[in-house]
N, C-alpha and C positions, 0 to 999 in steps of 0.2 A: 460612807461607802468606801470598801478599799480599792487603791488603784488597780484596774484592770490590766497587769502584761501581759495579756493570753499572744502580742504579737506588738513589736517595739521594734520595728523598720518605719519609724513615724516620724512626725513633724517634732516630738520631743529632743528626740536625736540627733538635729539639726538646726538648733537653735545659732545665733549667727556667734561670732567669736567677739571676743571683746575688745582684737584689736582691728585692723583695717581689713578689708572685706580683700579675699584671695582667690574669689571664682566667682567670676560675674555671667550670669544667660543675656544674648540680647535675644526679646523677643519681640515680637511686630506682626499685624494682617500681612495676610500673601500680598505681595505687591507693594508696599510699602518703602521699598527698597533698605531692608531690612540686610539683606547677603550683600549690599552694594556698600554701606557702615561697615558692615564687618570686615569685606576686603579693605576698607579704605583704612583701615584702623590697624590691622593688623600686614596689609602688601597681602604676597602670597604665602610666607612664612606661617602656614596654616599643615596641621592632620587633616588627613581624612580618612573618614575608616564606619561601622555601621553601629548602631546601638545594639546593644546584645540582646539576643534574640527576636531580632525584628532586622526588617530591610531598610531603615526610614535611616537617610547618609548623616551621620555628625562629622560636624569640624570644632577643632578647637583651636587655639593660638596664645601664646603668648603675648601679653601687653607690656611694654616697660614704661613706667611712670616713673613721674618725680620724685626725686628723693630713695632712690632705687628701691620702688615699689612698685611690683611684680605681680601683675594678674591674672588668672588663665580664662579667657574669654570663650563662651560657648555659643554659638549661633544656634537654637534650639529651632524647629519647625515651624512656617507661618501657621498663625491662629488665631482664631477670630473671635476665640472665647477661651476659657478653664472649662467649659462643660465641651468633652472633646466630641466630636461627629467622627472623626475616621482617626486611622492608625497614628498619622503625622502628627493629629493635638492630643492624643491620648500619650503618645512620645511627650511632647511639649510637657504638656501638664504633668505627668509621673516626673521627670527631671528637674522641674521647676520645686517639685513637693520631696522631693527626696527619695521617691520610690523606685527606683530602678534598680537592679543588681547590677554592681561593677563601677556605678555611675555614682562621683565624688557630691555631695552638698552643693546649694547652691548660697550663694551669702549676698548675692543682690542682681540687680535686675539693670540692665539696660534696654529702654522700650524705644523701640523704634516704631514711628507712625507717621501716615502722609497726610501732611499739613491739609491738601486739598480736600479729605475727606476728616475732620476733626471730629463730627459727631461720632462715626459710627467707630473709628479707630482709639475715642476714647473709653469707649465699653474697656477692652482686653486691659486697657493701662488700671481705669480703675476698681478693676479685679486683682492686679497684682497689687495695688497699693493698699489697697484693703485688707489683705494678708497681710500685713504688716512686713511684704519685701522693702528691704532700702533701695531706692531707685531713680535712676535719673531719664527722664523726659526726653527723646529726640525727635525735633519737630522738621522730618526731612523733605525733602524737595519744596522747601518753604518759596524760591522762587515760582513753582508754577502756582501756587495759590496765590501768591501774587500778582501773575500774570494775569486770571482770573477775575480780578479784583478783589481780592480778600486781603483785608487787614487785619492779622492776629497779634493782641497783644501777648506779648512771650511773659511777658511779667507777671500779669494778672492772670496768666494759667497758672505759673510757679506759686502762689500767690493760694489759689483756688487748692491747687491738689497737695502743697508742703513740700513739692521737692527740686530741685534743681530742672530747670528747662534750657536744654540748647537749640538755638537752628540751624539748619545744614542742608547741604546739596550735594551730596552723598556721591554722585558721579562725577562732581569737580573737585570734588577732597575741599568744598567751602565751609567751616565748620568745624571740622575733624580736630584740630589742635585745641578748639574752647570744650568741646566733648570729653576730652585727655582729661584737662584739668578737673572736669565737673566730676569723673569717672575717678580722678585722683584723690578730691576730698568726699568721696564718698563714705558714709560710715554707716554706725547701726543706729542713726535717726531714721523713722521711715514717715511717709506722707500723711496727710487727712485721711479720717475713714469718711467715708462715704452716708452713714447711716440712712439706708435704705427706707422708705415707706412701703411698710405691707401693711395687705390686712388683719386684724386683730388675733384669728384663728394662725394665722399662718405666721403673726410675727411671732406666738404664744410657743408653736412647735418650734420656731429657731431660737428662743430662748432656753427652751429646755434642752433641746441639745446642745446651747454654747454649755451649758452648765454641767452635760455631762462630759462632751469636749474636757474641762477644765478636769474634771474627777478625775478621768483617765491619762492625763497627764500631757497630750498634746495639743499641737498648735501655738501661736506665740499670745500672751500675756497681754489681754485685755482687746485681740481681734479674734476672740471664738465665735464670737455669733457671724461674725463673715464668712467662716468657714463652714457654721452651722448652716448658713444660706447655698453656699455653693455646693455641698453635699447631697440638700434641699432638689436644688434645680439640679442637681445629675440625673441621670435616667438611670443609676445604678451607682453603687456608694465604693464599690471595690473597683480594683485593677486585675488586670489579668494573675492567676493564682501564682504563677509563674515568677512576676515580679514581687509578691508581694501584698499583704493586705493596703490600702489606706488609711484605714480604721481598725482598733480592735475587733474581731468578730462579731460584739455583745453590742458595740455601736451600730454598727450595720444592721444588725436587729432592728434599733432606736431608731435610724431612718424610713428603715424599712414601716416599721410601725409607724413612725409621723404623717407617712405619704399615705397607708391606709385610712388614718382618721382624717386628713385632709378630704380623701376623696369619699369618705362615708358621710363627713360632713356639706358634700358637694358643693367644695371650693373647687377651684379649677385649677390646672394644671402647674405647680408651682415654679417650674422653667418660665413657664411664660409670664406670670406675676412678675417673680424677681428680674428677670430683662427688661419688662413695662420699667420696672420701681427705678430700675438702674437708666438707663433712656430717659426717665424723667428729671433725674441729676444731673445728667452730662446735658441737656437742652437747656436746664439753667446754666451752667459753666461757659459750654458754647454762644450762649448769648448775651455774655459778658465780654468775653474774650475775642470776639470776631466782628467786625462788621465790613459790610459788601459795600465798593466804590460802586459799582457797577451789576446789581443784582440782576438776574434770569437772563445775562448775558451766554448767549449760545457759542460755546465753544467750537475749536476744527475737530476738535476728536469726535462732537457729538454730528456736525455735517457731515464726515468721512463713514459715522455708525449710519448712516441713512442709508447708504450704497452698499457698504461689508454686512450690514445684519440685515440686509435687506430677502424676503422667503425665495426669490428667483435670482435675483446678481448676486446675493451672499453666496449663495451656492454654485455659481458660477465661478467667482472668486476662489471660494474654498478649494475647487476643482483645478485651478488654474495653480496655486501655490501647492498645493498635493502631486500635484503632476509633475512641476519643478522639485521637491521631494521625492520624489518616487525616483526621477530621473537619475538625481545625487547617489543617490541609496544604489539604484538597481546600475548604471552607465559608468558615473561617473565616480565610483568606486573601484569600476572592473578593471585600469589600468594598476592601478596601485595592489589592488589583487593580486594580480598575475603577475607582479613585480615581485611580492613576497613569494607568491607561490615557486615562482622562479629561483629566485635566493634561496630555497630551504631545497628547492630541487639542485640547484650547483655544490649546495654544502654537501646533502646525501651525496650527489653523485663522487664529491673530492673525496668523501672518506669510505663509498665504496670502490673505488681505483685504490686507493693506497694503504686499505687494511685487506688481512688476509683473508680468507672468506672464511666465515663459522657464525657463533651465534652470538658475539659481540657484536658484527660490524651488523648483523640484520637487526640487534634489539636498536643499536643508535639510530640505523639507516630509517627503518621501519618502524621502530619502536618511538625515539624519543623524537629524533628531527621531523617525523611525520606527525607526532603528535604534538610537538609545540605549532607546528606549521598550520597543524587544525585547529590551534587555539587564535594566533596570531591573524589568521586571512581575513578571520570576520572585524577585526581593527579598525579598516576603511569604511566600512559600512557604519559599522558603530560611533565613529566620530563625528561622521556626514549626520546622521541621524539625532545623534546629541546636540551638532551646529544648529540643525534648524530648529529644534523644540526648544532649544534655549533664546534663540531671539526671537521666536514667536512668543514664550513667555515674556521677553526681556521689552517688545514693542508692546506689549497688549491684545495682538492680536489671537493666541490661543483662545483667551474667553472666549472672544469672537465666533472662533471655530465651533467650539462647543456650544455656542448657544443655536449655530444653524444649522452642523447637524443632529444637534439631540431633537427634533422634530420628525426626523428617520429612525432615527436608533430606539429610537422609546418602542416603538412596532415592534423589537421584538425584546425590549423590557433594559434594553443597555440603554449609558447615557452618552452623551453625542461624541465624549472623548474616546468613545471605545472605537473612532472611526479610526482616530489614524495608527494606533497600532493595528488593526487588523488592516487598511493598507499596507502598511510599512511591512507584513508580512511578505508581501508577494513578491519580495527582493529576499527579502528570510526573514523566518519568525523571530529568531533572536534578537533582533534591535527591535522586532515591534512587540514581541514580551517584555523588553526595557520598555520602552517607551506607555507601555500600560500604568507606570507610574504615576502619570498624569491624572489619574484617576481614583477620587477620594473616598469611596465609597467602597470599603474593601469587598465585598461582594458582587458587585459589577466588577472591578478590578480582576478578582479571581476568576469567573467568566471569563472574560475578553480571554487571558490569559492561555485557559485552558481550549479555548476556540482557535487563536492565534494559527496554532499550525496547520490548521485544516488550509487556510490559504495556501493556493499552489505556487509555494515559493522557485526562485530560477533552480536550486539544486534538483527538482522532480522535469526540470524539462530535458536535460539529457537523454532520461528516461522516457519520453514523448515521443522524441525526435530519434531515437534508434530505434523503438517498434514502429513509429508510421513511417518512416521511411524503411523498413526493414518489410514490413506486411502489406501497407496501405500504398503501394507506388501507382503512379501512372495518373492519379486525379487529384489537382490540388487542391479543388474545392472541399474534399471527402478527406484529404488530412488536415484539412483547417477547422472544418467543421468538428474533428475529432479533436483538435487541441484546444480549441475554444471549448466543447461538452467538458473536458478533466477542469477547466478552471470554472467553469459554471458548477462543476459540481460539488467541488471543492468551497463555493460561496455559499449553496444552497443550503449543503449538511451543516456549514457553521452554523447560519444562523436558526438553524429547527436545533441544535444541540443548544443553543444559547434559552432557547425557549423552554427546552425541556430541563436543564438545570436553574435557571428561575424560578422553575415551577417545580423544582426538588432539593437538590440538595441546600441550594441557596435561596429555597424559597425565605419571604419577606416583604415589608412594603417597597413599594415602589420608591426608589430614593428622591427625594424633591431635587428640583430644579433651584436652586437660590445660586443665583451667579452674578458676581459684582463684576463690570467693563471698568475697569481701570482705564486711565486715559493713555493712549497713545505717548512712546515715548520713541530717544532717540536710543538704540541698542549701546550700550555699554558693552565696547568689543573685550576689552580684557577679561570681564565679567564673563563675559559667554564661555571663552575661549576655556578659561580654567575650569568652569564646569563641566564644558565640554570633552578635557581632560582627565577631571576628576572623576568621572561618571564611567569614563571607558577604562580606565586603570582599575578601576571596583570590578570591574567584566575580565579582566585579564587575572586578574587575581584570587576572585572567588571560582567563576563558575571555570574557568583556564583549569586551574587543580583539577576539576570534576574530568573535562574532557579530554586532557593529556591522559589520564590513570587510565579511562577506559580504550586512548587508544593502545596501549602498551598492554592490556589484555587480552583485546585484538589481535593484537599483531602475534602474542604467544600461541592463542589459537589455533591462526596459522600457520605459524614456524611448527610445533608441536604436534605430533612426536615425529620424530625425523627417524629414516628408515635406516639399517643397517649399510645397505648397500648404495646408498644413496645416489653413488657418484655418477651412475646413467639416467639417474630421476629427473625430469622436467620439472616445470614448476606445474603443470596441470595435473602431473599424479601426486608431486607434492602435497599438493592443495586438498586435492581427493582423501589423502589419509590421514592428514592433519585434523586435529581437533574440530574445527571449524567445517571440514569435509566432513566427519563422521556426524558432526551437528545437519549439515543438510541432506546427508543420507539418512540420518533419524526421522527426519519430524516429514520426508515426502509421501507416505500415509497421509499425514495431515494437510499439506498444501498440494498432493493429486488430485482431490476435487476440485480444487479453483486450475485443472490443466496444468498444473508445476512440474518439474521432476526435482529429481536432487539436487542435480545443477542452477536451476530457481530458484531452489532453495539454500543453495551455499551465497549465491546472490542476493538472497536474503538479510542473511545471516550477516555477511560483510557489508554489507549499507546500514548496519546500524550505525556504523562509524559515523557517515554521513550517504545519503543517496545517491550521488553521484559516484561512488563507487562498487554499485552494482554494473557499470560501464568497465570497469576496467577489470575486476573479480569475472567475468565472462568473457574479456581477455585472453585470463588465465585457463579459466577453464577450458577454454575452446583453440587454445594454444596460438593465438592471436598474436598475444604481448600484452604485459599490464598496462603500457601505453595507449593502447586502443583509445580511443575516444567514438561519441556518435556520430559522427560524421565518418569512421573507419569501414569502407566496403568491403574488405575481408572480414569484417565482424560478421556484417550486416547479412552479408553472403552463409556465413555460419550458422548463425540463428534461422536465416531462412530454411537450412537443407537439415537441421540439426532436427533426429525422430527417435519414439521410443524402441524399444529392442524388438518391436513387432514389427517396424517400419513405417508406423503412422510418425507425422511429423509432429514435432514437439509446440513448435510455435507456428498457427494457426492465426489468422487475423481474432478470432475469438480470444485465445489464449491471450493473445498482445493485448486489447482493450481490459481481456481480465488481472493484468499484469498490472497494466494504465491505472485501474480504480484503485486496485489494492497499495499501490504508492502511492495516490493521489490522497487519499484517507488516512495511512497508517503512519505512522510517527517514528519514522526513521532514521533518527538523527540524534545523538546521543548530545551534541550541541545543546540543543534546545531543551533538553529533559536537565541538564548540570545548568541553565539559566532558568528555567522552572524553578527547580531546587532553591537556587541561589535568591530569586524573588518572593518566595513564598516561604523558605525557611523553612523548608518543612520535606520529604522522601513524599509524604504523602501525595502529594498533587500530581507532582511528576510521576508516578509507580501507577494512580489512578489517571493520567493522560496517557500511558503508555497503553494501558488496558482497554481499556474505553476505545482509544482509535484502532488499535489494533485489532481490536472486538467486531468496529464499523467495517472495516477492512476489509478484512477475513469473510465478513456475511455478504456486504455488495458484489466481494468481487466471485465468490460464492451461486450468488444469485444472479449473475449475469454469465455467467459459465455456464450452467445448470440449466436454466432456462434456455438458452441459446444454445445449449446441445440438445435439447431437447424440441426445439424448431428447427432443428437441421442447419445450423450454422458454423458447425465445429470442427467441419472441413476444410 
């Protein structure tokens, strides 16, 4: 049969080199302390930057070994198998195999795994060593299996699997220099295979495809039926089109077909065979290699799980460290805030004092200092926000999270991690659309995401607190009650939208529940800290681009066109004939049934930048000052007496509550749409959030107008 190239981005073309290996992956189960080797290996003399075309973070670094040899180390995504579940091991796996665009070969393997959990962390190892990767063994945090009582012999693993095994304490750097060496003489010997026990039917279909494997020309030389098994147990034989086939097309066929005779001959699902076959090797391995001083000894991490995953104190708990969150995010950010905000207001103001006035000093003033400043404020927050997620990963305690509230969240089809980004919104969406990361299941992921901003973040409360104290005066029960209804309503619509896209665009199974509690640890601060860095610099840099551009289009809006005569124009006729004026004299047909005029409408228009500048754009219009703020009683005074050219008044206690919705719902923040973008990789999602809430918007607040003028309440 002749070889098939119909596509030759394959494992052919990555066969390993003949002299010392020059790009090693470490990879490892989540929690393994897999990112704690790597920093310890490499300090922080690390990249960081994204895989192409995907959100999922790579870091790479340079190693120097003995004898100046030089290796580029990758820390590839935890995972818990090569048959990937979500985007992060579909990453892993495509990298590990050669499949990525942009993304160099890989020529061996360093596996990191937690000694305390050796059965189930030796799945992932001998999957790589069955592909015929060169690789070496790290057996970390071997102190707490110790502690434990386990006794592993490190020998008689080396021994079992063919390749070098170290052990390490990855947080004390204990280890790290006998790792160098084992990582030094690493070459193109690689480990034991594994050979698998299947059933007869099923061993029969991975022999014919190691055999066509072989025809077509890849894979490595005398381990194809291992790769015939793991193509076997995929749920699908390709990679995204994007990066690339896995297979020739014609192979994919051959799987394709295998998996139908499998299931015509009703053998069962060959994922689950080949995990059984593989679990039944590593149970001999493990129980050669281990034995317990102290067996069904109850550990503190599993006393401390009685009280944290307990269905009433867990939740209590949970409540109690979200609220310390919440606090960071929403309080204890706002000093550091207003410090920048500050600083980029002293720079505007030094270079409007001592540039001439024209449309230089408004593009820098307005244009660029005000849009870097838009990128920069949300900083505090984001770092605060990255602190905690990262030592809640780094103690153990996220799983925890997840596991008490996905018992709420399933109700309307999320899983439990989708809680605390949608808290984390109501400080702003932006850190809790990062924060959605947390979440493996890219379809609940996109969810939360796209719900995120319905919570009524602090930038919609300016907005609150100038119309109810503007309309709503004299009863404080009746503005309370009205600022609690905007964030009730703002919870409610998420979660029916969360329902309704479940049950459409994302319709699918319900994603299982499988979640391993890692045992409590003590947080590794350098650890945190650089992630914690790492993570907010990615925000600065991706979606930052997004949100500076759009404020300097903005701003042209507004500056544009400038009138002949200018020199006795205000800024409130300014504003009226400028682009951004003639934009909300446009569209007030459109937004006079929800009670708007043009003026609402140029307030509009200018809070896409961010919401709380329909505070100060009303300002302008109303010849206030752009300084206005909600708490300004010449505003407040303004808006109260402010009517149309008939003499009815403009803003009406109806009008205000229909103002209320229409912010509270609509997605006003160009912020959040350049972090959409940026996590999703994609124009799509954001351009469909934008729609979609502005759609909700427009009809609630529509419908509360409307009706309520029609009960006599519009007076």
């Amino acid at each position: 049969m002749p070889k098939d190239t119909s596509a030759m981005p394959t494992l052919a073309a990555r066969e390993l080199p003949t002299t010392r290996v020059r790009r090693i992956a470490i990879l490892g189960n989540p929690n393994s302390g897999k990112t704690t080797v790597f920093n310890a290996l490499t300090g922080l003399h690390h990249k960081v930057g994204n895989y192409p075309g995907v959100t999922v973070e790579r870091r790479e670094a340079k190693l120097a070994l003995a004898d100046h040899h030089d290796v580029s180390l990758v820390d590839l995504p935890g995972t818990y198998s090569l048959v990937p579940r979500s985007t992060d091991e579909r990453i892993a796996r495509d990298v590990l195999l050669g499949l990525l665009k942009g993304v160099e070969p890989i020529d061996g393997v360093l596996i990191v795994i937690d000694s305390g959990n050796l059965r189930r962390n030796l799945y992932l190892a001998t999957q790589i060593i069955d592909l015929g990767f060169p690789a070496v063994l790290c057996c970390n945090m071997i102190d707490a299996a110790e502690a434990n009582g386990e006794a592993i012999d490190i020998d008689r693993i080396s021994e079992r699997l063919g390749i070098a095994v170290v052990p390490t304490v990855g947080n004390r750097g204990q280890g790290i220099g006998e790792l160098k060496q084992a990582i030094n003489a690493l070459n193109r010997q690689s480990g034991h295979d594994s050979k698998l026990s299947l059933p007869d039917d099923m061993q029969r279909e991975v022999q014919k495809l190691a055999s066509r494997i072989s025809t077509v020309g890849i894979g490595r030389s005398g381990r194809e039926h291992n790769l015939a098994a793991l193509l076997l147990a995929s749920s699908r034989a390709s990679v995204d089109p994007a990066d690339g086939p896995l297979i020739p097309a014609s192979l994919v066929a051959d799987v394709d077909q295998a998996l139908a005779r499998l299931k015509e001959a009703g053998e069962p699902e060959p994922d689950a065979v080949i995990t059984q076959a593989r679990f039944d090797c590593i149970r001999s391995i493990v129980a050669e290699v281990v034995s317990m001083g102290r067996a069904n000894r109850r550990t503190w991490s599993d006393r401390i799980d009685r009280v944290v995953t307990h269905p009433i104190l867990g939740q209590l708990i949970f409540v109690a460290v979200m609220f310390v969150m919440f606090l960071g995010i929403f309080s204890g950010a706002q000093p550091i805030m207003d410090g920048v905000e500050g600083l980029f207001a002293a720079v505007g103001g030094y270079l409007g004092t001592h540039m001439s006035e024209g449309v230089l000093r408004s593009l820098l003033v307005h244009g660029v200092i005000d849009g870097v400043g838009a990128v920069v404020v949300f900083l505090p927050q984001i770092c605060i926000l990255f602190f905690f997620l990262c030592m809640m990963e780094d103690t153990g305690y996220m799983a925890r999270a997840a596991m008490v509230m996905n018992r709420v969240m399933t109700k309307v089809g999320l899983p439990g991690k989708s809680f605390i980004p949608l808290l984390s919104s109501f400080a702003c969406a932006i850190p809790g659309i990062m924060a959605a990361r947390t979440i493996e299941n890219q379809r609940d992921r996109f969810v939360t995401i796209l719900i995120a901003p319905l919570m009524s973040c602090s930038a919609r409360l300016p907005i609150y607190i100038i119309m109810i104290g503007a309309l709503f005066t004299g009863n404080v029960w009746v503005q309370a009650g009205i600022m609690l209804s905007m964030y009730l309503l703002g919870i409610v619509t998420a979660l029916i939208v969360a329902v309704v896209l479940k049950r459409t665009l994302f319709r699918g199974p319900q994603s299982g529940f499988l979640l391993e509690l890692p045992p409590y640890r003590r947080p590794h601060v350098p650890v945190v800290l650089r992630a914690m860095w790492e993570r907010s610099m990615l925000f600065l840099k991706d979606a930052g681009t997004i949100i500076f551009a759009v404020s300097v289009i903005l701003w042209a809006m507004a500056y544009f066109p400038r009138a002949d005569a200018a020199a006795g124009q205000d800024a409130s006729q300014q504003l009226r004939q400028s682009y951004m004026g003639q934009v909300g004299q446009l569209i007030e047909p459109v937004v006079k049934p929800l009670g708007f005029d043009w003026k609402i409408g140029i307030g509009l228009v200018g809070s896409f930048a961010a919401r709380e500048v329909f505070i100060s754009t009303m300002g302008i219009v109303y010849g206030v000052g752009e300084d206005a703020d909600e708490a300004s009683e010449p505003l407040r005074e303004k808006i109260a007496s402010a009517t149309w050219p008939d003499g009815r008044r403009v803003y009406t206690p109806l009008v205000g509550v229909s103002l209320m919705v229409f912010y509270s719902l609509a997605c006003q923040c160009m912020s959040t749409l350049g972090v959409v973008k940026r996590e999703t990789n994609s124009w799509r999602w954001p351009i469909f959030m934008f729609v979609y809430m502005t759609a909700l918007a427009y009809g609630a607040s529509l419908l509360v107008y409307q009706v309520g003028s029609a009960m006599g309440w519009g007076v």
